[in-house]
N, C-alpha and C positions, 0 to 999 in steps of 0.2 A: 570506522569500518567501511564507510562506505565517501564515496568522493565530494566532496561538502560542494561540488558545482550542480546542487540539483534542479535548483528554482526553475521554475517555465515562466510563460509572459501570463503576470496575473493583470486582473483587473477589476479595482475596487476603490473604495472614496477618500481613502485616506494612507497615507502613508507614515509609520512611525518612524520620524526620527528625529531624536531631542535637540531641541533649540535649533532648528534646521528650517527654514521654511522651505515648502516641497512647488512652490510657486517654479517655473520652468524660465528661467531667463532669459533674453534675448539672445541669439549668438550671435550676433556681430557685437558687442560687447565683452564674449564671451570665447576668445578665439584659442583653442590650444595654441603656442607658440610653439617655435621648430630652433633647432639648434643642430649644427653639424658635430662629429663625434669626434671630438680632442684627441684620439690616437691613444687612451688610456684602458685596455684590453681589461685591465682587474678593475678598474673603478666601478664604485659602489652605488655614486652619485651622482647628480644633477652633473650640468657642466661648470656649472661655479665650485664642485667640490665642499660643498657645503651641508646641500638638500641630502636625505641619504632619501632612495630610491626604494620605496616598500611595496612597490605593487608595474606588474609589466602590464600593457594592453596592444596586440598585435592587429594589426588590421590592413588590408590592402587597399593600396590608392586608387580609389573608380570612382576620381571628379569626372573623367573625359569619357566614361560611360553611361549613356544616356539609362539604360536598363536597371542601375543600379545607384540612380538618385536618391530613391529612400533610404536604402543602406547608410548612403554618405549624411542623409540628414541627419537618420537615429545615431550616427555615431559623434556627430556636434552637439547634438542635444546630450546625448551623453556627458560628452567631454564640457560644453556647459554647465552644464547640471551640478558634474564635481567640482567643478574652480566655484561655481555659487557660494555650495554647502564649505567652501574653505580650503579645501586639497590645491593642492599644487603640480601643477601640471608642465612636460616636458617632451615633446616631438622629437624624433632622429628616424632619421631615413635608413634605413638597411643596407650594409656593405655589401652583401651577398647579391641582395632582389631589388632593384630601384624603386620594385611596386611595392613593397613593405615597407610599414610606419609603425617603429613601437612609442607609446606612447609609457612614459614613466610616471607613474604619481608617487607623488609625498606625502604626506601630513605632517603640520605644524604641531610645534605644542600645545599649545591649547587645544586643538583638536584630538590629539592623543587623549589630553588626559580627560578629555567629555567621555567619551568612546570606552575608554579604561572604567571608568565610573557606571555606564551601561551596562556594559559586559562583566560588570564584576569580578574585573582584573583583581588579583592578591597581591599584594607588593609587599616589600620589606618593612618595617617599623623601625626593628633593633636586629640585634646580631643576637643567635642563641645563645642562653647562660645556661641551660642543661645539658650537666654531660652525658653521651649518652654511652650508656651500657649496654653490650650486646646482649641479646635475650638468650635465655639458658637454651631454649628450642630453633636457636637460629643456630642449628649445628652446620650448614651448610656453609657460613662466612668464614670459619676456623680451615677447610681446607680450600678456597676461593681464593684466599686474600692473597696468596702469593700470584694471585695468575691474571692480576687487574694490571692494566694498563699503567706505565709510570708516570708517576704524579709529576716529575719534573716536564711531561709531552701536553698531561692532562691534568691539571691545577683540581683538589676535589676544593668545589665550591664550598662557599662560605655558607655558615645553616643559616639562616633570619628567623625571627617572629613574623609573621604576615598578615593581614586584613584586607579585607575589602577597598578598593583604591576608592577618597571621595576627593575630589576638586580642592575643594573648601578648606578640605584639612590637610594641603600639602605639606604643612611645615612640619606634623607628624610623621612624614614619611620619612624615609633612611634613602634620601638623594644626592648623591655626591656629585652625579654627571648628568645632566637632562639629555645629553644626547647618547647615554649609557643605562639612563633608568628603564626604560622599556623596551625589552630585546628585540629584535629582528623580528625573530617568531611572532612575538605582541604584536605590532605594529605590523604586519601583513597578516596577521587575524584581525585587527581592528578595519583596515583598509578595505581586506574581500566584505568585513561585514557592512560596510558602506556601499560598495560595490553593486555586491548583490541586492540594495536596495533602493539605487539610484534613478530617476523617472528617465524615461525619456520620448514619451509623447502622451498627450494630454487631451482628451474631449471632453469638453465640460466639466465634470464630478468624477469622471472615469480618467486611472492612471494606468500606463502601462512601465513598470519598470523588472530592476533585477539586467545584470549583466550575462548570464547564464543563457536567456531564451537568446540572445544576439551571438552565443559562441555556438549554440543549437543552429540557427538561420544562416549564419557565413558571413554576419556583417563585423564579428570579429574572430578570428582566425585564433586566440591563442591568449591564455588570461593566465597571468600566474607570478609568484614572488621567484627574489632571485635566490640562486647558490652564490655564495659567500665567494669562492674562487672554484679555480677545476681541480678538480678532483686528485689529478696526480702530480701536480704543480703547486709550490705556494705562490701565494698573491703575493707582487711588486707592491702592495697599498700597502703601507706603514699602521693604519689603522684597521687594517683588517684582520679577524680572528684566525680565518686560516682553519675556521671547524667541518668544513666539508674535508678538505685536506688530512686532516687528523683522524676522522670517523675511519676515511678507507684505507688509511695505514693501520690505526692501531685497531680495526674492526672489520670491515669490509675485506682485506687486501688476503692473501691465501696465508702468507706468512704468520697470522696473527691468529691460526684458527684455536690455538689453546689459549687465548684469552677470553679472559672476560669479558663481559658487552658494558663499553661503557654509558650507562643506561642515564646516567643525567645529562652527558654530553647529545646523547641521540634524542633526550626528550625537549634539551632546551635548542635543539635545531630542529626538528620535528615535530615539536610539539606531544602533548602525551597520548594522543589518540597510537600514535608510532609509538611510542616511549613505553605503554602498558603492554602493546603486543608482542615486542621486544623482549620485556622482562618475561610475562608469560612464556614464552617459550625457550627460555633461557632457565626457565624454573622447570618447566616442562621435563626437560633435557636431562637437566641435573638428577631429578628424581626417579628418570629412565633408565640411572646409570646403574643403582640399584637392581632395579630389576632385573634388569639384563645379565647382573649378576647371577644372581638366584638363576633365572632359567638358562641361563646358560648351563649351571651346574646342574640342574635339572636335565637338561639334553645330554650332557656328559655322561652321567649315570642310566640314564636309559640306553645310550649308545655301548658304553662299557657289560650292562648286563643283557644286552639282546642274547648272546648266545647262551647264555645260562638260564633261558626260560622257559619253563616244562613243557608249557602248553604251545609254545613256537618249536622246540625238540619234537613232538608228536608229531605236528603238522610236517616238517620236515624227513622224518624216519619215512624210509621207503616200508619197514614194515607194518607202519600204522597209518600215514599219509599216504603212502603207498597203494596201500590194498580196500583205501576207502573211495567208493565213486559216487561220485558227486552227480544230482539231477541236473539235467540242462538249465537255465538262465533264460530261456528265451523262447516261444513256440517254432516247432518245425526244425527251422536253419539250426539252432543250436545241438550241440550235442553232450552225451557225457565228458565229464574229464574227471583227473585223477587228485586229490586234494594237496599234494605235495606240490605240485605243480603253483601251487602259492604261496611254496616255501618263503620265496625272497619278500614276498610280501609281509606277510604273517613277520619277519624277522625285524622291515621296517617298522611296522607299526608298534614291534617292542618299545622303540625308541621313544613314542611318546604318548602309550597305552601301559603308565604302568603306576606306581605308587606312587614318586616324585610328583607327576604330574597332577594329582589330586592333593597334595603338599603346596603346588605352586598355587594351583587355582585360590586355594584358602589365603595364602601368603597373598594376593596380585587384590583380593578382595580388601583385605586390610588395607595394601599399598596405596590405591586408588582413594583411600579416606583418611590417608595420612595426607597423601599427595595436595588433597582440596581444601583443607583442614591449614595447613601450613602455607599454603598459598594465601589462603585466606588472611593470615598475618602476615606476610609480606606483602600482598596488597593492600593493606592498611596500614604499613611504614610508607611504601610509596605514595597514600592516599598524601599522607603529612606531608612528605620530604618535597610533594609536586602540588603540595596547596590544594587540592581537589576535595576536601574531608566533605565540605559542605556544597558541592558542586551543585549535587542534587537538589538540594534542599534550596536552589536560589529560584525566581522567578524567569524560568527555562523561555525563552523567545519560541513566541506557536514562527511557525513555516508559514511563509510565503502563502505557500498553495493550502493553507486552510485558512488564513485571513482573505483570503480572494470566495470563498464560498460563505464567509458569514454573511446570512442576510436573515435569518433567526434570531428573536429575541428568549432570554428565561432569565429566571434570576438564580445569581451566583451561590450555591449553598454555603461558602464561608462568608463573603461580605454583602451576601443580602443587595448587592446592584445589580442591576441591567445590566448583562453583556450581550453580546452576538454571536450567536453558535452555527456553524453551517447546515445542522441537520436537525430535527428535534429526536425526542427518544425513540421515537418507531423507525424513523428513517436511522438511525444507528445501529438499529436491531438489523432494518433488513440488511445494509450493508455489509455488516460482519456477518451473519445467516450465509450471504452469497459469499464471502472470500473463504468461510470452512466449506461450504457446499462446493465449490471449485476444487479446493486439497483435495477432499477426497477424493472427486471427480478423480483428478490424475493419480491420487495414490492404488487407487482401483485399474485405471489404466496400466501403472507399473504391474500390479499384480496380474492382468489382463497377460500383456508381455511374456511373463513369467512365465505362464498356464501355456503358451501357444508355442515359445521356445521347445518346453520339457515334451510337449506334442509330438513338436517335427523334431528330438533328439529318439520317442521312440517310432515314429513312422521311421523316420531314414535309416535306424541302427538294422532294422528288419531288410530296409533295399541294397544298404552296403554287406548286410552279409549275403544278399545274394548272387549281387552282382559283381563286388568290388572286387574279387580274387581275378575272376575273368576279364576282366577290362583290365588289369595293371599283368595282362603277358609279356608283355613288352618290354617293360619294366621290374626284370627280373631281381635286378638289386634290391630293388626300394620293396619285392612284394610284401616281404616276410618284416617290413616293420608297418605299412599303410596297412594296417588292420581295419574292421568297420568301426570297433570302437573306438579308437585314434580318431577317425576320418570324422566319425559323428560328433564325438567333443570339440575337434579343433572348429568345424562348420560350427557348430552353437553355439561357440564363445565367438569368434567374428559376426554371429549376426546378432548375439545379445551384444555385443559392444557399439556396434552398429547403433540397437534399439538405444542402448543407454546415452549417447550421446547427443542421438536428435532428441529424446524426450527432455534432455537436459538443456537443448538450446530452446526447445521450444516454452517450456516450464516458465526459464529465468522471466521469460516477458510477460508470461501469463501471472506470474508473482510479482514482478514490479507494477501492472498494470491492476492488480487487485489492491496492492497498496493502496497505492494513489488514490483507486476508487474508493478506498475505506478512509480515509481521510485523516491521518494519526495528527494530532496536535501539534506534537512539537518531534526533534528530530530525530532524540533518542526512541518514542513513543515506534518511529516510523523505522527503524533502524531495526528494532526486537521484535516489530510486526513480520517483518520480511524476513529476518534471522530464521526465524521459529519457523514460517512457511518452507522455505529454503530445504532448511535441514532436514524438518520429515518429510519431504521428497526425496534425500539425497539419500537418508536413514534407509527408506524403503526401495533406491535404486540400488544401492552398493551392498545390503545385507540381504536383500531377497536372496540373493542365489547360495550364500553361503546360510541361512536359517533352512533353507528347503534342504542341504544336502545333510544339515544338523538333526534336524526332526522331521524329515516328511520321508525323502527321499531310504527307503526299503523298508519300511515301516510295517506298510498295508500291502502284504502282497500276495496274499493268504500261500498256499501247497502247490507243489507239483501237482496235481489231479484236479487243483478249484482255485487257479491264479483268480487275481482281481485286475479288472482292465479299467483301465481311465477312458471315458465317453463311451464304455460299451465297446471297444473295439481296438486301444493300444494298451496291454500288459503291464502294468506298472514297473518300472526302473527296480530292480536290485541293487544292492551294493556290488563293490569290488569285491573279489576273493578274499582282500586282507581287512573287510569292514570300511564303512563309511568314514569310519574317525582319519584312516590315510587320506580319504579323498577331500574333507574337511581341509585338514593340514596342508594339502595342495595346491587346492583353492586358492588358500588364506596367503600362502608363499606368492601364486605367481599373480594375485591382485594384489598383494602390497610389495610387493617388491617393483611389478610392473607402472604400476601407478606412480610411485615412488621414482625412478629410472624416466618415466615420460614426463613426470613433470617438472624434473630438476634440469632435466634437456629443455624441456618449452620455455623456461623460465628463464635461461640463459642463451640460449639460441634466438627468439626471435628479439625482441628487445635489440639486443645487437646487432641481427641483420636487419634491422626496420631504420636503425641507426645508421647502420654502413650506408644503404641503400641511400638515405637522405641524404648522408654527406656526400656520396658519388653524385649525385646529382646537383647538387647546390655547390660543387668544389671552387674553390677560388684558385685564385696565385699565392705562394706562399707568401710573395711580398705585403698581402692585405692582413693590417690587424683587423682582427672581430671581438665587437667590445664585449660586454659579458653578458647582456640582456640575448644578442643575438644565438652568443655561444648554448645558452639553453632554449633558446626556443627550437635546435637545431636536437634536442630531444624528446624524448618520447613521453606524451601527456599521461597522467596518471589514471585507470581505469576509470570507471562510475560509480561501480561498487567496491572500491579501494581494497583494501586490505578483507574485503571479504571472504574470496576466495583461498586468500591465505590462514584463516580463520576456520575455515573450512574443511578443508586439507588434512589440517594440523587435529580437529575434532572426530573427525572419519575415521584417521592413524589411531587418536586417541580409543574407538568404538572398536578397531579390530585390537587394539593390544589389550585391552578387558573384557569384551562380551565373549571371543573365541580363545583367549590363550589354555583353557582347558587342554585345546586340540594342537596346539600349538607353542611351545615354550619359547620358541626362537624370538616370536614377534615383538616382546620388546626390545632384545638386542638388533634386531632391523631395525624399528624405530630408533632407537638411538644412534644410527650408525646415517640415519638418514637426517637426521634434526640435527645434527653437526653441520652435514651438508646445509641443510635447509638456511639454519640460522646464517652460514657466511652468503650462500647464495642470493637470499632475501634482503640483504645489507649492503651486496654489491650491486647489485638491480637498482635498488632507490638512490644508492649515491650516485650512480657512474651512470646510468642508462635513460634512470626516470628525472625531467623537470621536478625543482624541488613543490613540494604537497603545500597546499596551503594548513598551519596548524590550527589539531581541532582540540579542545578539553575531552578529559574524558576520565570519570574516576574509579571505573574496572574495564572488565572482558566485555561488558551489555548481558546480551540474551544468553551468550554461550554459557554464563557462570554457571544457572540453570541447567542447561541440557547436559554439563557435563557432568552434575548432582544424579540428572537422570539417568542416564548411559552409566553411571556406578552402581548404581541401585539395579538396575535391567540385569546389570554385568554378573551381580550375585545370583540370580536366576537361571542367567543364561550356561554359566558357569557348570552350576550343580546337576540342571536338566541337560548338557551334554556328558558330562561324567556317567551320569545314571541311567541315559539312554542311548546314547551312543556310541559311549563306548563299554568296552566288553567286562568292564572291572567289578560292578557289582554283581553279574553273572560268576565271579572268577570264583568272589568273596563266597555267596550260595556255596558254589558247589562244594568251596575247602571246608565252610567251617559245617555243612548239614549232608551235604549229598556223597561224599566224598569217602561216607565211614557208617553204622550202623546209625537208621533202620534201612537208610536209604542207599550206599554203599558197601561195598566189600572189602575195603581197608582198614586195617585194624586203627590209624592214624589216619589224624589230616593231611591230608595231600593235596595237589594237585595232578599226581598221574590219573588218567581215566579219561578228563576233563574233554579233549575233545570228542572222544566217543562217546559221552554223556550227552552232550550238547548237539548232537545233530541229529535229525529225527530219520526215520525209514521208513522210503515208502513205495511200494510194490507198482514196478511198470507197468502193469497189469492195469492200472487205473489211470494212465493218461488217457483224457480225453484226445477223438479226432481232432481234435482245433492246437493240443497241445504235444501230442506224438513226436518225436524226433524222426525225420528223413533218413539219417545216419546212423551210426553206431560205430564208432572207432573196432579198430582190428580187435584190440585188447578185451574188450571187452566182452567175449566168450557167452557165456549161458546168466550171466548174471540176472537174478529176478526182481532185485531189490536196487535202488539208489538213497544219497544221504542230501538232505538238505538243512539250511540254518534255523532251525527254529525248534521250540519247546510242546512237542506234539506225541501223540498215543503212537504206537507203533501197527500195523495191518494187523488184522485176526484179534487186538482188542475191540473189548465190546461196547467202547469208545475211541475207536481210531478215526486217527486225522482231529482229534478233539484238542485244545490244550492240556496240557497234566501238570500234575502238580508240582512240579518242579518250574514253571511258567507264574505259576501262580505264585510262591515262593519269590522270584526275583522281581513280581510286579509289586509286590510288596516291599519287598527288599528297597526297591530302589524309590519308592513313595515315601518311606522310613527316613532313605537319605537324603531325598531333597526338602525335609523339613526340618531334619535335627538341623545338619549343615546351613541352610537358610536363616535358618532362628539363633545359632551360634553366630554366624559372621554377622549379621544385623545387626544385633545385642554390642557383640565388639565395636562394630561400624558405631553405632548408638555413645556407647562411654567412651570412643576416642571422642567423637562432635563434642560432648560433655566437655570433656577434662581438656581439651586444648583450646583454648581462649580465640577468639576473632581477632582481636586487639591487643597486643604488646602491651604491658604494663607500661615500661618506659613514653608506647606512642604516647599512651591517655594521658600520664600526666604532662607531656607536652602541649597536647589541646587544650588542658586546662588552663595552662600557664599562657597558654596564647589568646585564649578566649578573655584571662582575665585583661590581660595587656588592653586589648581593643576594647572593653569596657573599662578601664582606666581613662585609655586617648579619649573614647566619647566622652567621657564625665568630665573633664579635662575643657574638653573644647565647649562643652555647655557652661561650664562654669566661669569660661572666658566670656561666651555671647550674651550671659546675665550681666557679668562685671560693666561690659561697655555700653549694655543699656540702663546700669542702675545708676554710672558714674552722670552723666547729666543731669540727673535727676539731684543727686545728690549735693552737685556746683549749686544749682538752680538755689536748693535750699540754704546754704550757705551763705550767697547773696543776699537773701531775703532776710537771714538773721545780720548781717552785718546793716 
């Protein structure tokens, strides 16, 4: 998720790394050597065509600058330091920049296979003997399989049994080729993790190393493995795969967007940290596609029966919308109007205020824990099929920067030794105490934001209606659409995007910087600390305004005669004529679709101009070849926090397409029309624009698996309490099936004629307060005594008016009934899907069994070889002795 270039310059007394001594060597002994560039554009290799080339290191020439002799020191100590530990090292001058020097490393075999053994690389054994069966729930591969990539461009790999790689017991291994056994990918993971732990100056007991703080300070410019060939070009090398080639045709290139992601090609170029995100959202996708169905036909039928709806017929008839007049909305400026007048409104909101849509909400509840449920077993085929099952469960390497602060002793609660911990237990308390005390901090800020926004939308709604007609004389065309309410929405949304964008640059640091202070062990630990922080910031940046127009926004805003004001002094916000649930659905449209639209631009526009830009300026003659290490340095480095963002994005989409599709049917057919996009967008970026990533393991999503558990579970909540309270349906229900007919109606049947004259209360002008009086009064409006507003209230001359009535009380009930049966049905369902759909493929386990046994075979195997060759002397010995 995040850019594995993190380390800083630590400093502490020892350095791990096995069988290596971390003693600093002389460098005049120790000289990187230089070699001129053979004219070989694709080669992979050293200039003997031998070495393969696993790691770049860029840096510029300032022997002849007096100011930047340290640089040039730390970077021979450096380059010392790795030819000590055994790397192989290779100098070449830049065709482009005479002052640039890439420096290439190697590693030998032997060095590979320490590092493998380390890292607890898995390698091949044997070739799979289990066939495997598709699982009865892997309904998805039955219409997929036609849409993969051809096997004659893209070879599907061979299965193996796999184990932990050990030195000792190569002969167990399944190695045909030593310079084939351990991929590309392997071998520039093995290399940065050397890298990154490399000294290169020394005072006494204090080391400073890590290649990372030197690409931080500018004494190296540029650290990274290479792409295989260019992208839209195959490589001239006879030995070369040609897998970056292959990704952006049959993956990456536009032509290809109905295929399938070839996911072990991109994981064994990528590594699986790329390869999980990959398949996630390629799962993602697929099970959008559904959705999207359903609400789609969900918006179809609402669309189709808008005009057939009684209670949008009423609002509409000039003789019943017509002749109803409606209380002002606002103190003073505002005036009456006439309730027809929100005909076209009342008609949109048919479209997604109606049955279906409380059909969909139930259906998107269930989908969401089908969706995680099933993923869940397809992450656990990929766990196997990418060797990761046990990932976790290995002794995970602490970070850099928490071995730099151990200077704490306790003892280990499983093995009972002395270790060194950087903090003791109080000092871990306070740390984490400060990194929740910070969240909230900002999460209270965001809401702070919120509070001062909804402020200046009702102070200014009050200056543009009084001012804004008269200032736009001039502007005769535009006057009759610049309304104040226009004017004050579009202001509020530029200056809340405004707020959201700085709080979001400012946040990011304030979250990386609490990390660090908190001091996570190791990298995943540090990876789901920041996730977590991240996200409910973002949760609480991008939902605040759509939760306030769901449940706050017209809520509390008591009568025409006794408004409620916010601080004593701004009138609380109303809805729209046609109810909150339109403006909900609006919201929801032009934040994800906008969001969506800017960031599939930002993601392909700059990248590419940041690109152009370079090469305009570094151009050469066409006559110069540029070898291949150059050709990517001449790209764009991968962020810091990697794939975070993208991560992000994708979890956000995932929060508006279940907490709000209540209000909203459409938004999984936008999500899916956008993750089409996403997926080729995101595939053409990292092949063609970004230097390739150095690979990281990785055996799910991390932290997100979580939050997306929790954003399901919210979703059922959130779902029921905007059905129930926001929108108009449980009001509808009331009145058809109790108010509609005896004791409470005059219809011999259930109906719903009546309905809007039931539902809006009356109340006598007579009792506008001074503060709340209307200036105006439209021409129409004659002798009239009375006006209508939204709510469930006594009528004047009762001897409780302006009270709620019982028909209030009724649908508060009403809708308390629904948000618990509905809650406690979809849960229950949510509940026996978890149950009855397995985490684990039948077919995976028994292949973990069968691999697990293998590797306790090979160990028993190899024990019962290292008994034989110490009993057999023994055995000569006695032999002797009896002859």
């Amino acid at each position: 998720m995040y850019d594995i270039m993190e380390e800083e310059e630590f400093e502490f007394e020892a350095v791990e790394l096995p069988d290596i001594t971390v003693e600093l060597p002389d460098i005049a002994c120790c000289f990187c050597p230089q070699a001129e560039f053979n004219g070989k554009s694709d080669s992979l290799f050293f200039n003997d065509g031998v070495r393969r080339i696993d790691f770049v290191l860029v840096y510029e020439d300032e022997d002849m600058k007096e100011i930047d002799k340290n640089r040039t020191f730390q970077k021979r100590k450096v380059s010392a330091s790795l030819m000590k530990m055994g790397m192989e090292l290779e100098a070449a001058r830049s065709v482009v920049d005479e002052k640039l020097l890439f420096v290439k490393v190697h590693m030998p075999w032997d060095m590979l296979c320490t590092y493998a053994e380390v890292l607890h690389i898995k390698m091949p054994i044997q070739p799979n003997d289990l066939c495997t069966t598709s699982s009865p729930f892997n309904f998805l591969s039955c219409i997929t399989k036609h849409f993969y990539p051809s096997e004659d461009l893209i070879a599907k790999e061979t299965e193996y049994f796999t184990a932990p790689f050990e030195k000792d017991r190569l002969e167990y291994f399944y190695v045909k080729d030593r310079d084939l056994f351990f991929t590309p990918s392997m071998r520039s993971r093995m290399a940065y993790y050397i890298l990154s732990r490399a000294p290169y100056e020394v005072r006494g007991n204090i080391k400073k190393f890590g290649v990372t703080k030197l690409l931080d300070g500018g004494v190296y410019k540029a650290a990274y493995p290479l792409h295989d060939c260019r992208f839209n070009v195959r490589s001239k090398e006879d030995e070369c795969p040609n897998e970056r080639y292959l990704l952006y045709n049959e993956w990456a290139h536009p032509k290809s967007f109905y295929k399938m992601q070839p996911l072990d090609l991109i994981r064994k170029y990528y590594g699986e940290k790329i390869g999980i995100y990959f398949a996630w959202l390629g799962f993602y996708t697929a099970m959008l596609a559904l959705a999207a169905i359903v609400g789609l036909g969900c918006f179809i039928y609402g669309y189709t029966t808008q005009e057939t709806s009684t209670w949008s017929k009423e609002v509409c008839d000039p003789l019943i919308g017509g002749n109803i007049v409606m209380c002002p909305q606002c103190d003073k400026e505002c005036t009456y109007w006439r309730l027809n007048s929100t005909c076209e409104s009342s008609k949109k909101l048919c479209i997604f205020d109606n049955y279906g849509t409380l059909v969909f909400a139930v259906f998107m509840a269930i989908w969401v824990t089908v969706f995680l449920e099933f993923w869940k077993r397809y992450q656990a085929e990929l766990e196997y099929e990418w060797d990761t099952v046990e990932f976790l469960e290995q002794e995970e390497q602490p970070r850099p920067e928490y071995e730099a602060k151990c200077n704490h002793e306790r003892i280990n609660p499983v093995t009972r030794a002395k270790e060194k911990v950087p903090y003791t237990a109080c000092g871990r308390c306070i740390r984490v105490s400060l990194g929740i005390g910070t969240v909230l901090f900002w999460i209270v800020l965001i809401l702070a934001s919120v509070v001062a926004i909804i402020v200046y939308r009702l102070a200014v709604f009050f200056s543009f209606s009084t001012r804004l007609q008269s200032d736009l004389k001039e502007l005769e065309p535009f006057k009759e659409y610049v309304t104040a309410q226009m004017a004050t929405s579009v202001t509020a949304s530029v200056i809340s995007f405004v707020v959201i964008m700085v709080l979001n640059i400012l946040y990011e640091r304030v979250a990386i910087w609490i990390t660090d202070f908190e001091l996570p062990r190791t990298k995943t630990d540090y990876e789901n600390s920041l996730t977590l922080k991240m996200f409910l910031f973002q949760f609480v940046n991008y939902y605040s305004s759509c939760f306030y127009i769901a449940f706050a926004k017209g809520k509390v805003v008591g009568y025409p005669g006794q408004p409620v004001y916010l601080l004593g002094k701004y009138r609380n916000e109303e809805c729209d004529p046609g109810g909150c649930l339109i403006e909900l659905t609006t919201q929801l449209t032009v934040i994800m679709g906008g969001k969506a639209i800017w960031n599939n631009i930002q993601e392909v526009l700059l990248p590419w101009m940041k690109n152009l830009i370079f090469r305009y300026c570094t151009r050469v003659g066409s006559e110069k070849v540029i070898p291949r290490w150059e050709q990517d340095y001449q790209l764009q480095p991968i962020g810091k926090l990697g794939l975070f963002y993208e991560y992000l994005e994708m979890v956000i989409q995932f929060g508006f397409v279940t907490l709000f599709v209540a209000s909203f049917p459409l938004a999984p057919v936008l999500a899916l029309v956008n993750n089409l996009f996403e997926i080729r967008v995101d595939a053409w970026k990292i092949i063609t624009q970004f230097r390739r990533m150095v690979p990281e393991k990785a055996q799910d999503i991390g932290a997100w698996q979580p939050i997306l558990q929790g954003v399901a579970i919210l979703a059922v909540a959130s779902n029921a309490m905007i059905i129930a309270f926001t929108s108009d349906m449980i009001p509808r229900l009331v009145y058809y099936w109790s108010f509609s007919v005896y004791p409470y109606g005059d219809h011999s049947s259930h109906t719903m004629q009546g309905y809007i004259n039931n539902t809006l209360s009356v109340f006598d002008i007579q009792d506008f307060s001074n503060k709340s009086q209307p200036l105006q009064t439209p021409y129409w409006f004659n002798n009239s005594t009375t006006c209508r507003y939204r709510d469930f209230r006594y009528p004047p001359g009762h001897h409780r008016q302006y009270e709620y009535s019982i028909y209030y009380w009724h649908v508060i009930a009403a809708k308390m009934a629904f948000i618990i049966v509905v809650e406690h049905i979809v849960y229950l369902t949510k509940f026996v899907l978890s149950y009855v759909i397995p985490d684990v493929p039948y077919t995976v386990r028994e292949q973990i069994k069968r691999e697990k046994y293998l590797s306790q075979v090979i160990l028993h195997e190899t024990n019962l070889k290292l008994v034989t060759k110490r009993l057999k002397p023994t055995m000569n010995d006695n032999n002797t002795f009896l002859l």
